[in-house]
C-alpha positions, -999 to +999 in steps of 0.1 A: -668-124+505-637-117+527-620-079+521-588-103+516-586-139+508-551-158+508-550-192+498-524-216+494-495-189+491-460-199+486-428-180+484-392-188+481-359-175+483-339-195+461-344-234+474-361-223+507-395-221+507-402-190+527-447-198+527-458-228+526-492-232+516-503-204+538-542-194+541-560-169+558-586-139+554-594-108+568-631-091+571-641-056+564-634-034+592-615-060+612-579-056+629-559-093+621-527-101+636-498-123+623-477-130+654-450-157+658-411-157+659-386-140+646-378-159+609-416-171+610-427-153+571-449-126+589-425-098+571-427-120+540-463-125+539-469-086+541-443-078+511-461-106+492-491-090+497-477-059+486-459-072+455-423-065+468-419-102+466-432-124+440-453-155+450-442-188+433-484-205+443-512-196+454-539-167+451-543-130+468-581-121+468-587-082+472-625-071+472-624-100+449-597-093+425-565-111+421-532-092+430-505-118+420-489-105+393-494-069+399-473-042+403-468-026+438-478+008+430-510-008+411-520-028+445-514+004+466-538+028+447-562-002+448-564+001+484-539-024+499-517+003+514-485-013+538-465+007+563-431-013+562-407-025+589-380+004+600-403+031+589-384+037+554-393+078+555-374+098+529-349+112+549-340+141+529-376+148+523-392+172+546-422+162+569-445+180+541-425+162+516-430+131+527-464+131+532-475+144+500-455+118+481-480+094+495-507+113+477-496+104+442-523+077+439-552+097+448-578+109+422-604+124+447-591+156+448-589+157+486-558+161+496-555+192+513-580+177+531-567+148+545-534+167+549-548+187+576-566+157+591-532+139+593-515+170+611-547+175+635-539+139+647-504+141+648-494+177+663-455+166+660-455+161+624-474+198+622-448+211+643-422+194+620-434+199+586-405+218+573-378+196+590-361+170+574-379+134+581-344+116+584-339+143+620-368+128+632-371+107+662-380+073+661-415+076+671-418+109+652-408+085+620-435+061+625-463+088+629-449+097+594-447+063+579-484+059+594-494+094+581-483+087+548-495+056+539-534+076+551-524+100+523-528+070+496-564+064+513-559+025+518-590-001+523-566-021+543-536-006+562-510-031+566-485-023+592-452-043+594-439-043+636-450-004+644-437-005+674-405-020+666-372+001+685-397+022+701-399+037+743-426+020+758-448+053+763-442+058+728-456+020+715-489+030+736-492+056+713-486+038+685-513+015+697-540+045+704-533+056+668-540+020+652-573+019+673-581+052+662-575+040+623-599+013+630-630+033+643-628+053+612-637+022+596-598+012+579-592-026+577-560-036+595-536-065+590-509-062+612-474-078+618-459-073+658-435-091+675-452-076+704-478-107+706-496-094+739-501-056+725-510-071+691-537-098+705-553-066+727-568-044+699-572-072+673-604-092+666-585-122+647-551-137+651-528-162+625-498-179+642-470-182+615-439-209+622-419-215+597-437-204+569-470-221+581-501-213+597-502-235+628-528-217+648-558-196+645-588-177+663-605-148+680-576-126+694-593-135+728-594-174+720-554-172+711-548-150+745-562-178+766-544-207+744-517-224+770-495-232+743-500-193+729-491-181+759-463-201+768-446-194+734-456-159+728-468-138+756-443-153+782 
């Protein structure tokens, strides 16, 4: 049995179907991409997934249980933790704040714990923990989306463009850190618009056009694919 299992999801807004009838699953431990255009339902499969949006068909398999119908904050403390597009930190929130909010759905009393994991592997949010999260830099408010969504201790980690808007020494980084989330043994599903950086740490890749899965395979296959490359990697 898959860690996630999507079948046959469908989503709309309004009269436009925004899924359509899209499948895929995801293995413990593994890193899967979505990668396709702009418009393609990547963001909308991921806010499905977190019950943002509400899916019309279909079925959401998490260690076996069904999330349609759930609540958001009932599908995060079950695991399925997303880190959305644009970083969404509570500005007027310090650093400290911020990332103790995401601890409201623990119950293993470790939270100090993790807390000073988070700022060992981050150094600028230690640095920053009294500041305001909206004075952060843009890179500085991705460690802290990434560090709070650790805080809720997710099974899968599902990140929505990381390195979106970020300096390209600052998207290696963001890359390190999602490799570094995998070796401790987090499941990743993740949404990039940067298709070559996406394909290079994961082990699986979807292709989404509108609303549909048209491709799939190993991210090494889908690196190799003519067609892939000519539409994605230029």
């Amino acid at each position: 049995m898959a860690l996630l299992e999507v079948s046959d999801l469908w989503v709309s807004y309004g009269m436009i179907a925004a899924l359509r009838s899209v499948s895929f699953k995801l293995e413990e431990g593994q890193v899967v991409t979505l990668i396709g255009a702009n418009g393609a339902g990547k963001s909308t499969t991921l806010n499905t997934l977190s019950g943002l949006l509400r899916a019309s068909a279909g079925s959401i398999r998490f260690n076996g249980v069904e999330m349609i119908g759930r609540r958001p904050d009932r599908i995060a403390a079950m695991g399925m933790v997303q880190v959305p597009e644009g970083r969404q930190v509570i500005a007027n929130m310090s650093v400290a704040e911020n990332l103790t909010a995401g601890a409201h759905v623990r119950r293993d009393g470790r939270t100090d714990e993790e807390l000073a994991a988070i700022y060992a592997r981050f150094p600028r949010l230690n640095e920053r923990r009294t500041q305001k999260a909206g004075l952060l830099s843009g890179g500085e408010q991705q460690m802290l989306a990434v560090g709070r969504a650790l805080m809720m201790q997710p099974t899968l980690l599902m990140m929505d463009e990381p390195s979106m808007g970020l300096a390209p020494l600052l998207v290696k980084d963001v890359f390190r850190i999602i490799a570094e989330i995998k070796e401790r043994g987090i499941s990743i599903l993740l949404v990039e618009q940067n298709a070559r950086q996406a394909l290079a740490i994961a082990d699986y890749a979807y292709v989404l056009e509108r609303g549909k899965v048209v491709a799939e395979g190993t991210a090494a296959e889908l690196s190799n694919n003519p067609a892939i490359l000519a539409a994605y990697l230029g």
